[in-house]
C-alpha positions in Angstrom: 205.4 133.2 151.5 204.4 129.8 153.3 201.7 127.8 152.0 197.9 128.4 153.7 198.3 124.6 155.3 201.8 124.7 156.3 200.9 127.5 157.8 197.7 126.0 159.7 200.1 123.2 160.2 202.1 125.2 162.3 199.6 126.6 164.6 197.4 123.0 165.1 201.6 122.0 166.3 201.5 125.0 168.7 198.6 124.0 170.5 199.4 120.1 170.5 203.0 121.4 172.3 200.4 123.7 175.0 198.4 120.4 175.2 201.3 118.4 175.9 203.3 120.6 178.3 199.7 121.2 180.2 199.7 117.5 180.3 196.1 117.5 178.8 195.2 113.8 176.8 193.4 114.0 173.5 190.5 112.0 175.2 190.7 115.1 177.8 190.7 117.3 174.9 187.7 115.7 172.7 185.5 115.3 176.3 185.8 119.2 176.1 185.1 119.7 172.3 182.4 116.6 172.0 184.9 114.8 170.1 186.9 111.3 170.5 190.0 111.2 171.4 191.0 109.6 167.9 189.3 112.7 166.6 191.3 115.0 168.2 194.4 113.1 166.9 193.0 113.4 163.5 193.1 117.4 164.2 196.7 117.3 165.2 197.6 114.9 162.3 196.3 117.5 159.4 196.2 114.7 157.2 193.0 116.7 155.8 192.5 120.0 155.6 190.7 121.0 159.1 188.2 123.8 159.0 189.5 126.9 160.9 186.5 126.5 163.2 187.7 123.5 164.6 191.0 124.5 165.1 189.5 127.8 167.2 187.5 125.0 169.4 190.3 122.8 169.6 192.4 125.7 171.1 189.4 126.7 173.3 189.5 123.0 174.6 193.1 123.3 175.5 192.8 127.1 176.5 195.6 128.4 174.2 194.9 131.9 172.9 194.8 132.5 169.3 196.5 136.0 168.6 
């Protein structure tokens, strides 16, 4: 069984890829969550542990589908 944040870890790394093939900038991204640019890179860093509410926004912002 994987680990809660591996497994968060994996999904923040599947919307980054949508972000990145949609051609989308973090800046683009944070204007759209209320966020910095830096901020969003934090997200997609998971340094910390990043409440699941952000991460729904954050896929929101990109328009990825959580299923």
């Amino acid at each position: 069984m994987n680990h809660p944040t591996m497994i968060g870890r994996e999904i923040v790394d599947q919307i980054a890829k949508i972000r990145y093939d949609r051609r989308l900038t973090q800046c683009q991204i944070g204007a759209r969550m209320g966020i910095s640019g830096p901020a969003v890179a934090h997200i997609e860093s998971c340094r910390r542990g990043t409440k699941l509410s952000t991460v729904v926004r954050y896929a929101e912002a990109v328009g990825a589908k959580l299923t």
